[in-house]
mmJSON file of the N, C-alpha and C atoms, coordinates in Angstrom:
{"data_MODEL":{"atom_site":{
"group_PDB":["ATOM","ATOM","ATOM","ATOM","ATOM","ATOM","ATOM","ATOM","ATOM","ATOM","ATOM","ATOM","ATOM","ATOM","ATOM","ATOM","ATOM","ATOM","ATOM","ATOM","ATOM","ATOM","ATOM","ATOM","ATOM","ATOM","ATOM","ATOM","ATOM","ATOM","ATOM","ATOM","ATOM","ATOM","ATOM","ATOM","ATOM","ATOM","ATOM","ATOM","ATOM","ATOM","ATOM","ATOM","ATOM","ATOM","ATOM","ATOM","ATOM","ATOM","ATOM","ATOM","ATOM","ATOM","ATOM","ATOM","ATOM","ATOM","ATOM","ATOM","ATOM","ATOM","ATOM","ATOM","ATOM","ATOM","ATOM","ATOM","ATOM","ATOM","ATOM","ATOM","ATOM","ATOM","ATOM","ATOM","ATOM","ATOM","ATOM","ATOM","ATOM","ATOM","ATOM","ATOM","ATOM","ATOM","ATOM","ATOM","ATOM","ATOM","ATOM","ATOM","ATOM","ATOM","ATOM","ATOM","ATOM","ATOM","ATOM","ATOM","ATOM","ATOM","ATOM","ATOM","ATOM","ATOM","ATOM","ATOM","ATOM","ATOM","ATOM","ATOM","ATOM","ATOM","ATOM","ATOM","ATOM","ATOM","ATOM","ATOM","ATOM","ATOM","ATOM","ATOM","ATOM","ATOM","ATOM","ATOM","ATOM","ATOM","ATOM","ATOM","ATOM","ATOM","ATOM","ATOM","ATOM","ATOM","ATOM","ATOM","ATOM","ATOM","ATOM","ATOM","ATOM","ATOM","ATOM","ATOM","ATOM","ATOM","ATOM","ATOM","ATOM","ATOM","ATOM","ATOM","ATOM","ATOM","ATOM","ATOM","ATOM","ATOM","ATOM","ATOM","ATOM","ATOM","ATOM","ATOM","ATOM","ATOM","ATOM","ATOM","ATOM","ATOM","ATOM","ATOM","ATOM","ATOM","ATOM","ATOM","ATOM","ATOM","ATOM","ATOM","ATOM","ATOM","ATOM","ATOM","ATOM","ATOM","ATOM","ATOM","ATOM","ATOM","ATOM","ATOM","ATOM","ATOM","ATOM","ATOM","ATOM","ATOM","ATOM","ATOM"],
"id":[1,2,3,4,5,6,7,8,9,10,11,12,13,14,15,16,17,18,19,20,21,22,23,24,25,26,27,28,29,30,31,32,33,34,35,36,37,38,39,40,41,42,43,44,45,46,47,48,49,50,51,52,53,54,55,56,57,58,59,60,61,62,63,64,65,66,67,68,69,70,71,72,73,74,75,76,77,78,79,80,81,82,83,84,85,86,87,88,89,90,91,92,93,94,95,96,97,98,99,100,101,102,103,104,105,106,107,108,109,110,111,112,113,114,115,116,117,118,119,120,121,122,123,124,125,126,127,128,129,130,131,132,133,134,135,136,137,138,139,140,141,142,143,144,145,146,147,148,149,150,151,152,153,154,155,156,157,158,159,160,161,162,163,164,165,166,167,168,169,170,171,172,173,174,175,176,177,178,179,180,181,182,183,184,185,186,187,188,189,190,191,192,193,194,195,196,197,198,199,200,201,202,203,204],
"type_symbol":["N","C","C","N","C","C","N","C","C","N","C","C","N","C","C","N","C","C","N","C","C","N","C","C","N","C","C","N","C","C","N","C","C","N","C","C","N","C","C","N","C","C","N","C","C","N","C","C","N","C","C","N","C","C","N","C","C","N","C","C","N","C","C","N","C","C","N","C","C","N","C","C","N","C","C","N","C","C","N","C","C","N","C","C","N","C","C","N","C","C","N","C","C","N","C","C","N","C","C","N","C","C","N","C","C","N","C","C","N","C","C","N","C","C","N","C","C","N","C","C","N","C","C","N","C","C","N","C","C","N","C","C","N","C","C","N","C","C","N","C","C","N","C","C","N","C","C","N","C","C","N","C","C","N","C","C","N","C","C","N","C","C","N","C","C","N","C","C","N","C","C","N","C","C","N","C","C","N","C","C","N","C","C","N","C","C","N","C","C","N","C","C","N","C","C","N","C","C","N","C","C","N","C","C"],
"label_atom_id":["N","CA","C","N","CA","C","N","CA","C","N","CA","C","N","CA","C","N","CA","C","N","CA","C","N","CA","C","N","CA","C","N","CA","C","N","CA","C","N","CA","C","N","CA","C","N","CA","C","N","CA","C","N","CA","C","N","CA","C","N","CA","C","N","CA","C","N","CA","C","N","CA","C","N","CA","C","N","CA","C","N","CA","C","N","CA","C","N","CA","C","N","CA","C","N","CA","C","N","CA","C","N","CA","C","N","CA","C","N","CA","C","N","CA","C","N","CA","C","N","CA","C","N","CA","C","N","CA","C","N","CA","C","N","CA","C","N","CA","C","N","CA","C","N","CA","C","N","CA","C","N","CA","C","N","CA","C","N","CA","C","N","CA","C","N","CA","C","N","CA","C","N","CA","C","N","CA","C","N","CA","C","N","CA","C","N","CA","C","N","CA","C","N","CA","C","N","CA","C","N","CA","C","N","CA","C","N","CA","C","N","CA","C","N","CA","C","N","CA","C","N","CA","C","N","CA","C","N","CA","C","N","CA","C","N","CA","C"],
"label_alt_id":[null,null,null,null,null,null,null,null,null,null,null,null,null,null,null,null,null,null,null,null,null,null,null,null,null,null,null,null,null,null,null,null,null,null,null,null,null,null,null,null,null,null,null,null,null,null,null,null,null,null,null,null,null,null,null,null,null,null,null,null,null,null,null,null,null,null,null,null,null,null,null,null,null,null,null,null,null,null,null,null,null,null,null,null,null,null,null,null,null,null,null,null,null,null,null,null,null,null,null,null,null,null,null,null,null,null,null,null,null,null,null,null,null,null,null,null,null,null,null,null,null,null,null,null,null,null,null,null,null,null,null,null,null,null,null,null,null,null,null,null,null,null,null,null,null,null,null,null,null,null,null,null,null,null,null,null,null,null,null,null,null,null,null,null,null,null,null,null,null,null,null,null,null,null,null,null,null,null,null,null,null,null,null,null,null,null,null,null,null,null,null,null,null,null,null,null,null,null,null,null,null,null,null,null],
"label_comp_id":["UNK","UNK","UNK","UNK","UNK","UNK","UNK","UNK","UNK","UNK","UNK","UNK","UNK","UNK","UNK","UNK","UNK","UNK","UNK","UNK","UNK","UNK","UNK","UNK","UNK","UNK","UNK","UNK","UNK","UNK","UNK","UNK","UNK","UNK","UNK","UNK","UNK","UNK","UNK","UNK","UNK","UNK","UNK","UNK","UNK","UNK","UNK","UNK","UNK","UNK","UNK","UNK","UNK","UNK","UNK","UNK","UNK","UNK","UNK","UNK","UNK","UNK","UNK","UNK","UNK","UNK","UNK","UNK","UNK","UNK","UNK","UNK","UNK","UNK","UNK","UNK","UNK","UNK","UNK","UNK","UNK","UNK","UNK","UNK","UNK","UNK","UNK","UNK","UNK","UNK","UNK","UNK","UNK","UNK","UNK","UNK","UNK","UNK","UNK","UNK","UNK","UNK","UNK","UNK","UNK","UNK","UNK","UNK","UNK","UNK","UNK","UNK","UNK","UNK","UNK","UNK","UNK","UNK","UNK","UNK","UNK","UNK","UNK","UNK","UNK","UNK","UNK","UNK","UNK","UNK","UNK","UNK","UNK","UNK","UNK","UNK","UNK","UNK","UNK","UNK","UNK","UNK","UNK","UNK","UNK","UNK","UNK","UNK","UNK","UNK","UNK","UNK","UNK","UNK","UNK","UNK","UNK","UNK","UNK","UNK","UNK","UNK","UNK","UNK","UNK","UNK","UNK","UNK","UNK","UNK","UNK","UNK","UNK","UNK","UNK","UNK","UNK","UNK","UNK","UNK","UNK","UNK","UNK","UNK","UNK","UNK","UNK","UNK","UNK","UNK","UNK","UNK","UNK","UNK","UNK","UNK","UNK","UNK","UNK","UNK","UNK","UNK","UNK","UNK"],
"label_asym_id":["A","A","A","A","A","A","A","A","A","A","A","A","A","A","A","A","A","A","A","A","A","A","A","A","A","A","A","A","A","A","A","A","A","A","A","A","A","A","A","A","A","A","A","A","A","A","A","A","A","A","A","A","A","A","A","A","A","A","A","A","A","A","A","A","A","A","A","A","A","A","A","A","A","A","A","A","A","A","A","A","A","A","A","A","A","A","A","A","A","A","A","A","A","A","A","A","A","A","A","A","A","A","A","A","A","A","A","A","A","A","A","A","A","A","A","A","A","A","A","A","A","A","A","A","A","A","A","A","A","A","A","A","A","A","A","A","A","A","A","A","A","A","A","A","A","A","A","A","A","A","A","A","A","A","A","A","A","A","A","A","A","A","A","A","A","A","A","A","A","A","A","A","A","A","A","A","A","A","A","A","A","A","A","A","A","A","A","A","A","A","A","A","A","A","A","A","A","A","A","A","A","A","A","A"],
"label_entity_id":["1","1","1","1","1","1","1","1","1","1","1","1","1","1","1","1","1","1","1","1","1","1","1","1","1","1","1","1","1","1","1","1","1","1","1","1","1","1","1","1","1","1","1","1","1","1","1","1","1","1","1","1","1","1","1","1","1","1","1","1","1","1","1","1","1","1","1","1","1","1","1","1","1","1","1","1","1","1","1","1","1","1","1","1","1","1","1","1","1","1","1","1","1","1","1","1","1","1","1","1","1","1","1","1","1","1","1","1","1","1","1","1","1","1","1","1","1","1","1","1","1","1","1","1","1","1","1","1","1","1","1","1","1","1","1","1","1","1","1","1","1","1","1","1","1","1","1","1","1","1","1","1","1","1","1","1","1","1","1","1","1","1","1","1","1","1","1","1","1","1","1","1","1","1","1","1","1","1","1","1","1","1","1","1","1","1","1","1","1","1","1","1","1","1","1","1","1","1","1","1","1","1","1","1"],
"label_seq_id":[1,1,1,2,2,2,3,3,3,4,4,4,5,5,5,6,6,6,7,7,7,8,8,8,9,9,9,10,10,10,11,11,11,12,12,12,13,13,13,14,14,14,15,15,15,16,16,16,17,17,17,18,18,18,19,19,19,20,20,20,21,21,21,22,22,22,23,23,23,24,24,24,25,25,25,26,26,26,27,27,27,28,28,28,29,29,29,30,30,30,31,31,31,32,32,32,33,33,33,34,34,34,35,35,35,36,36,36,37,37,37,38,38,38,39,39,39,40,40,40,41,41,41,42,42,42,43,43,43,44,44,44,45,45,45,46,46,46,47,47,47,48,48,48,49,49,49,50,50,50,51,51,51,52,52,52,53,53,53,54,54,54,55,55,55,56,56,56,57,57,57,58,58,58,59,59,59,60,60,60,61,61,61,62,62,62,63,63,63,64,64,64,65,65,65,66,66,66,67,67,67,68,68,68],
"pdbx_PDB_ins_code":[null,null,null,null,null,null,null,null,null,null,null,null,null,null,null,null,null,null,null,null,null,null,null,null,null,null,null,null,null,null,null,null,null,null,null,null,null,null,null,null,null,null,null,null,null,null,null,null,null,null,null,null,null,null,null,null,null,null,null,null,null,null,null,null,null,null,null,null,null,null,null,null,null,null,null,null,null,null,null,null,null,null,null,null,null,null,null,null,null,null,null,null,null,null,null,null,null,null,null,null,null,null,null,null,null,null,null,null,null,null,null,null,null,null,null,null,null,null,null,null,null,null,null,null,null,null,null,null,null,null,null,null,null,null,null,null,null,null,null,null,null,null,null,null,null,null,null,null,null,null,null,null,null,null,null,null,null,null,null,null,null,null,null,null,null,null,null,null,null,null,null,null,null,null,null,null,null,null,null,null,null,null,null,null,null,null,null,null,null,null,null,null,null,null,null,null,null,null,null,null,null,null,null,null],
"Cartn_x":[-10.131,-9.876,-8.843,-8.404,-6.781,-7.359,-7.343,-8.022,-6.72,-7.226,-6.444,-5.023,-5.239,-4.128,-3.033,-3.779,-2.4,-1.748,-2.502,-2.109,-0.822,-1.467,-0.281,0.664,0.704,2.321,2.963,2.372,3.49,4.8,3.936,4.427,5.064,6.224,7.316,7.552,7.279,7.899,7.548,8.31,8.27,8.927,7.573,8.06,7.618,8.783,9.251,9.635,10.001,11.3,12.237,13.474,14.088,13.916,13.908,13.696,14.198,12.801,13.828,13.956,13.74,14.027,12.628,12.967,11.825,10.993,9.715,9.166,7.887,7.4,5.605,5.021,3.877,2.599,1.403,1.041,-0.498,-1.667,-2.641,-3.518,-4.54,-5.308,-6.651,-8.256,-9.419,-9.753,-11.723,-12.828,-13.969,-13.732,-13.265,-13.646,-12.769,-11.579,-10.383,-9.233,-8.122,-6.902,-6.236,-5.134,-4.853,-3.331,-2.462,-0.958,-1.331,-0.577,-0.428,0.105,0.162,0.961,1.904,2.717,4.133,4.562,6.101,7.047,6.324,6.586,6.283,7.45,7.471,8.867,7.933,8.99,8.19,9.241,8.688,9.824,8.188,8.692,8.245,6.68,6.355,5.148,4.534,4.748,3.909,4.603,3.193,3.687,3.425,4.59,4.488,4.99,4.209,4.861,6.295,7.294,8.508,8.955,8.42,8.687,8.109,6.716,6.334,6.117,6.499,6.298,5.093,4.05,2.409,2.374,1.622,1.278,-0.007,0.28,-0.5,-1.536,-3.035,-4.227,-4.931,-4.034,-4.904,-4.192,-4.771,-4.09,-3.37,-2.18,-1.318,-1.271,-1.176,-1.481,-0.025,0.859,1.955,3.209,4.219,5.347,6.168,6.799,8.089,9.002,10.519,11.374,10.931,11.112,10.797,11.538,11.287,11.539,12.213,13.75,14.392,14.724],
"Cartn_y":[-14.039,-12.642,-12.527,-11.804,-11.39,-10.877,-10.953,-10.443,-9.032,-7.986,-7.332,-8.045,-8.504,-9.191,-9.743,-10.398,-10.784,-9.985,-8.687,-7.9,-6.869,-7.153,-6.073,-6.983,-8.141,-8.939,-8.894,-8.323,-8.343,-6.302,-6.038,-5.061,-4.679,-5.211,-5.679,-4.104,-2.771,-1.741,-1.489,-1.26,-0.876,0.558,1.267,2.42,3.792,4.141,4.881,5.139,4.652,4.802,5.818,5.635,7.073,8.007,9.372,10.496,10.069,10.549,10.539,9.557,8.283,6.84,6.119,6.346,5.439,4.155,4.655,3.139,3.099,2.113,0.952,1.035,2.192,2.139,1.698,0.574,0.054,1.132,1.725,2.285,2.049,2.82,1.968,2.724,2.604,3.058,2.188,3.151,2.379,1.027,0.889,0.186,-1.381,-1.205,-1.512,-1.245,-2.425,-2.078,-1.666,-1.033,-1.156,0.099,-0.758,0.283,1.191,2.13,3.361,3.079,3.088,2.944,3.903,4.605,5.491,5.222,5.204,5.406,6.593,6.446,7.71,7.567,8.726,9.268,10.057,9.986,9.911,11.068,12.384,13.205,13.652,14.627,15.179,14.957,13.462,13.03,13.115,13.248,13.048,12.637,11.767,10.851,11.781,11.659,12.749,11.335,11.989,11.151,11.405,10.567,10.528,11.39,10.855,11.932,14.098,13.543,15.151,15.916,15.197,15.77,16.125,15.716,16.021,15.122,15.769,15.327,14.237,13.185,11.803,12.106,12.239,11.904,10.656,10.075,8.547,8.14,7.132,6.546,5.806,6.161,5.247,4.222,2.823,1.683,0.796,0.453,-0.403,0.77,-0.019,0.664,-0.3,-0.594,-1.215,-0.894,-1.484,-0.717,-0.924,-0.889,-0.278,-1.23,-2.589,-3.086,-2.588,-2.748,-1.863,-2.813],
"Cartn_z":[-3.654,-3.386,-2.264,-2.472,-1.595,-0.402,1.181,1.862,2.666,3.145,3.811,4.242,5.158,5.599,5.326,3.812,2.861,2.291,2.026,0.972,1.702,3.239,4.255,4.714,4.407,4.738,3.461,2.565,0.913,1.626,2.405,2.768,4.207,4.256,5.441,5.904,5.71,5.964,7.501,8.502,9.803,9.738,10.843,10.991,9.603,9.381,8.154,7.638,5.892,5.477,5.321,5.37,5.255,4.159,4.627,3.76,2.357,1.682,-0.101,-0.509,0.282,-0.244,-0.759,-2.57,-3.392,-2.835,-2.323,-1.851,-2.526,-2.528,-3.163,-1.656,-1.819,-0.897,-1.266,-0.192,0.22,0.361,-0.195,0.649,0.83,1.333,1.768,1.688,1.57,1.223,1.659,1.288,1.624,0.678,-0.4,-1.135,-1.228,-0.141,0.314,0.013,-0.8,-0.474,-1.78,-2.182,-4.084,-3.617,-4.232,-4.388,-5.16,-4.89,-6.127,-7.172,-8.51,-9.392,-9.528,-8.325,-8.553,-7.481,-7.373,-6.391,-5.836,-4.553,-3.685,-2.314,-2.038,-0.749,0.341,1.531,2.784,3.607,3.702,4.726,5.362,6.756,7.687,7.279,7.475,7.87,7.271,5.668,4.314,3.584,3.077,1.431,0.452,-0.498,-1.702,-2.912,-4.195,-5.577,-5.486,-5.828,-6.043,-7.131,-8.104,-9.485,-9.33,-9.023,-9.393,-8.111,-6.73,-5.759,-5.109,-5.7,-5.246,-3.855,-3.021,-1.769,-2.289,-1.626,-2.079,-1.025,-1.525,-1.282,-0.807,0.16,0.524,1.533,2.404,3.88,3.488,3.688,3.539,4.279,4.489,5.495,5.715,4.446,4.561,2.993,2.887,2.151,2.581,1.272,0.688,-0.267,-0.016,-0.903,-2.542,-3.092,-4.552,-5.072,-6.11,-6.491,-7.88,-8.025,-9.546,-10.309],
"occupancy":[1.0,1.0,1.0,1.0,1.0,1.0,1.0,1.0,1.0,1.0,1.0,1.0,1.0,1.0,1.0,1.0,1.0,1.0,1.0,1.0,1.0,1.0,1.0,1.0,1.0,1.0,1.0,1.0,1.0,1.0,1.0,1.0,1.0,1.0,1.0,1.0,1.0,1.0,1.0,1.0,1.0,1.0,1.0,1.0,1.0,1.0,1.0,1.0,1.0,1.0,1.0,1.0,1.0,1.0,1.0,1.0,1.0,1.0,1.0,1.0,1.0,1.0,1.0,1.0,1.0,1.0,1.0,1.0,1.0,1.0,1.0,1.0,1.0,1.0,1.0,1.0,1.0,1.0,1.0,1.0,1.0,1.0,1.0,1.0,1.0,1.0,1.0,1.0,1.0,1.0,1.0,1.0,1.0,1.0,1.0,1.0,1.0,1.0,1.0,1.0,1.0,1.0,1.0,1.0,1.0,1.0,1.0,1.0,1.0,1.0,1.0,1.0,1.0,1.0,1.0,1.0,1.0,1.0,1.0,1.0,1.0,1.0,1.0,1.0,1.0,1.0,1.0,1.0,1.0,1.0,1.0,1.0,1.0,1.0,1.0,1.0,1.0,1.0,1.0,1.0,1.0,1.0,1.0,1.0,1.0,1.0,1.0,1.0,1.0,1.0,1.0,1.0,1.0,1.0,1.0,1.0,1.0,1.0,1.0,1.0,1.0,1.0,1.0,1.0,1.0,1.0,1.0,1.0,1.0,1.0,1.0,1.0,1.0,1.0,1.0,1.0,1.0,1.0,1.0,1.0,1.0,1.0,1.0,1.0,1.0,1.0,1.0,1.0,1.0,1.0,1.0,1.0,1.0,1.0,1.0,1.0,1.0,1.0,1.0,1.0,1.0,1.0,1.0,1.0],
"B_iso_or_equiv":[0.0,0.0,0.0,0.0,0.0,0.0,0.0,0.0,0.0,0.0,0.0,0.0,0.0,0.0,0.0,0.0,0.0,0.0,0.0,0.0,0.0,0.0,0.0,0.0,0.0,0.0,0.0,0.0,0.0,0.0,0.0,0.0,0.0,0.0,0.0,0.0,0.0,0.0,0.0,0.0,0.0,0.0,0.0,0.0,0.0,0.0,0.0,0.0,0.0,0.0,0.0,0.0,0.0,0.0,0.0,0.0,0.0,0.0,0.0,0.0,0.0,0.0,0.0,0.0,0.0,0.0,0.0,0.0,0.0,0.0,0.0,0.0,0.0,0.0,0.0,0.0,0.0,0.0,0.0,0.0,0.0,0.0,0.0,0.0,0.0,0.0,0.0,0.0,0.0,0.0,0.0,0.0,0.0,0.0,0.0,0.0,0.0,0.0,0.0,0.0,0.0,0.0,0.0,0.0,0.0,0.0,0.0,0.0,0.0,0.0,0.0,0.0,0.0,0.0,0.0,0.0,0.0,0.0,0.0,0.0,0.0,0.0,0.0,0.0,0.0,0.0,0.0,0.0,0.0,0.0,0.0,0.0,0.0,0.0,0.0,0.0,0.0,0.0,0.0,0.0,0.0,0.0,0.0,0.0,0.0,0.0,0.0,0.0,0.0,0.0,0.0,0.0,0.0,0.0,0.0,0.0,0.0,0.0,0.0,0.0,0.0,0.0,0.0,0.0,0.0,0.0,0.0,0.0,0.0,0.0,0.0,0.0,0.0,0.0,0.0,0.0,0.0,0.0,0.0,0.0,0.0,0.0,0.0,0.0,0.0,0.0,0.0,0.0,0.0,0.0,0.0,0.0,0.0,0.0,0.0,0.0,0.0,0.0,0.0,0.0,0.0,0.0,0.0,0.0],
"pdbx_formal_charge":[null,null,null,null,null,null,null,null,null,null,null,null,null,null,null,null,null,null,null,null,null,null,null,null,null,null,null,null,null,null,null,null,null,null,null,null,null,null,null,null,null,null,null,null,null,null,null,null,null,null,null,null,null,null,null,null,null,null,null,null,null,null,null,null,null,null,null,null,null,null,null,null,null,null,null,null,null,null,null,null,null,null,null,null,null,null,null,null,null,null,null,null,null,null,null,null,null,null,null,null,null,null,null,null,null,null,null,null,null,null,null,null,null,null,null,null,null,null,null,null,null,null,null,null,null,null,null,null,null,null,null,null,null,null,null,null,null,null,null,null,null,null,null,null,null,null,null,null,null,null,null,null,null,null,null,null,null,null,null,null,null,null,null,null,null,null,null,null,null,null,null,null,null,null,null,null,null,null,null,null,null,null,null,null,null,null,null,null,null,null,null,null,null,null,null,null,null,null,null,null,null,null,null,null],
"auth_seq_id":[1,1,1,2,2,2,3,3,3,4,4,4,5,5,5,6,6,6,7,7,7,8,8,8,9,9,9,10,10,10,11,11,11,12,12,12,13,13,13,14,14,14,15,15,15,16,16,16,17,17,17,18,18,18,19,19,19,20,20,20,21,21,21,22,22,22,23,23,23,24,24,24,25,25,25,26,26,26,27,27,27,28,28,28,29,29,29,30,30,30,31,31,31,32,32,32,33,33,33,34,34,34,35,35,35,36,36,36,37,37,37,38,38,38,39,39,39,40,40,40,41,41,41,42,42,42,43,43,43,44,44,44,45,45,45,46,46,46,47,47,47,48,48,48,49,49,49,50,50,50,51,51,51,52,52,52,53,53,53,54,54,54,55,55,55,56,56,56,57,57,57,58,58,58,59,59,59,60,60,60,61,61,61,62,62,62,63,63,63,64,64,64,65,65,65,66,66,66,67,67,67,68,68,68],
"auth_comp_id":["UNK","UNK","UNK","UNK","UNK","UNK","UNK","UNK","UNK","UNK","UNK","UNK","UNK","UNK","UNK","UNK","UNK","UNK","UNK","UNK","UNK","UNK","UNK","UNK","UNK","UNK","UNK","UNK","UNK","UNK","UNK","UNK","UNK","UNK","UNK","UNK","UNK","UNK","UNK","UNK","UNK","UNK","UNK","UNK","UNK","UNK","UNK","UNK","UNK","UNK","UNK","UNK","UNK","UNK","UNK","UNK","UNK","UNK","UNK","UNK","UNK","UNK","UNK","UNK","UNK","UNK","UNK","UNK","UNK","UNK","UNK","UNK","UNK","UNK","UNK","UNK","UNK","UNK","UNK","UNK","UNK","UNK","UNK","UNK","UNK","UNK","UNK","UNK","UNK","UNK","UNK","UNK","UNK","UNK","UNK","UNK","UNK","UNK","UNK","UNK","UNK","UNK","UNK","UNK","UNK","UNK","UNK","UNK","UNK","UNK","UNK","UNK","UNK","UNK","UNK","UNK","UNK","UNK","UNK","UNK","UNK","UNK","UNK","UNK","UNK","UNK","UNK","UNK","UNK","UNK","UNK","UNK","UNK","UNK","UNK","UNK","UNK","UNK","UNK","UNK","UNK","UNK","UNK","UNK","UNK","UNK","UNK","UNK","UNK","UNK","UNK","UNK","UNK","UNK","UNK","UNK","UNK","UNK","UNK","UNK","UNK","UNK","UNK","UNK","UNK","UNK","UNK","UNK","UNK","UNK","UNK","UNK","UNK","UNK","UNK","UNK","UNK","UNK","UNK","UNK","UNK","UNK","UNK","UNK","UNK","UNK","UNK","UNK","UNK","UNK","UNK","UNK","UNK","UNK","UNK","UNK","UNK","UNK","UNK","UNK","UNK","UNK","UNK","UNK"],
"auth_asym_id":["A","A","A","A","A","A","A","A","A","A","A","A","A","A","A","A","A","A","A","A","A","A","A","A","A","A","A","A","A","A","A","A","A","A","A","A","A","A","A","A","A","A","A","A","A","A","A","A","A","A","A","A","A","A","A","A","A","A","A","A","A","A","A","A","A","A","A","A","A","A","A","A","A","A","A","A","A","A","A","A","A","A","A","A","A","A","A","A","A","A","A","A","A","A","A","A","A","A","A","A","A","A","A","A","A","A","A","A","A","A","A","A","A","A","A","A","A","A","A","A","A","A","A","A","A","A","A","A","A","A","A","A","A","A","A","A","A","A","A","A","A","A","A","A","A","A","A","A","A","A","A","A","A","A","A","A","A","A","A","A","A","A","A","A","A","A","A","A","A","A","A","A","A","A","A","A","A","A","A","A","A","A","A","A","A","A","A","A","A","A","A","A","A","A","A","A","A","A","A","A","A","A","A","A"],
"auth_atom_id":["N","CA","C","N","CA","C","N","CA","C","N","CA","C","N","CA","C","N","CA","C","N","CA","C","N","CA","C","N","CA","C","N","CA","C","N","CA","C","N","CA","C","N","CA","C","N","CA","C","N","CA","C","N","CA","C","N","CA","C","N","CA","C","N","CA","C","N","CA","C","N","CA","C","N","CA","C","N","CA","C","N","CA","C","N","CA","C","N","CA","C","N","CA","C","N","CA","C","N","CA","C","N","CA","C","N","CA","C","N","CA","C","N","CA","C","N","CA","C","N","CA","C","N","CA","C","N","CA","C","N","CA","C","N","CA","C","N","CA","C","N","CA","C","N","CA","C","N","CA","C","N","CA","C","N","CA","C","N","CA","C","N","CA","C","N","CA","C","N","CA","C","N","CA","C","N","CA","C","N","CA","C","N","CA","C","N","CA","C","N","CA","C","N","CA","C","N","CA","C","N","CA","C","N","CA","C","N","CA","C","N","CA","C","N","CA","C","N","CA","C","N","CA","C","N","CA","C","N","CA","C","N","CA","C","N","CA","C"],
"pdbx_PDB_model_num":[1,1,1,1,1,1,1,1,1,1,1,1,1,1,1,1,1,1,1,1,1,1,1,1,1,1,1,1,1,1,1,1,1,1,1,1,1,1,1,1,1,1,1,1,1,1,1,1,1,1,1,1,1,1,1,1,1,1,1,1,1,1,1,1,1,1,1,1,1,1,1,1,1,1,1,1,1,1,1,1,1,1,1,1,1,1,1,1,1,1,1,1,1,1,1,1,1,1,1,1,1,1,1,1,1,1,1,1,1,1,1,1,1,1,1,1,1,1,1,1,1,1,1,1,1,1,1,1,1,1,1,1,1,1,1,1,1,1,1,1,1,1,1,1,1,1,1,1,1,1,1,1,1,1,1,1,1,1,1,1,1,1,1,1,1,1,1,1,1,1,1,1,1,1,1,1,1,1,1,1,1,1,1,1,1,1,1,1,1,1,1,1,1,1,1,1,1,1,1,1,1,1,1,1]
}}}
């Protein structure tokens, strides 16, 4: 089993990525750790889906650029 730790060094993101810029979020949760399955974007201190714009429901913990 993958423990926390490993799962947050697959995710190099420092800080916050710039506005609008497609990234792969870590989140976290009682049950532990599991990406979202959508690009999601990051302005004025919320994660929203990339595509439909919904404000993402979960702690975000790590984010990386978006593999294309």
């Amino acid at each position: 089993m993958v423990t926390r730790d490993q799962r947050l060094a697959e995710f190099d993101g420092l800080g916050a990525p710039a506005p609008g810029e497609p990234v792969q979020v870590l989140c976290e949760d009682k049950s532990g750790t599991y990406l979202l399955p959508f690009v999601c974007t990051h302005a004025d201190g919320q994660w929203r889906n990339a595509v439909t714009g919904d404000l993402v429901q979960a702690l975000v913990i790590g984010w990386r650029r978006s593999v294309k």
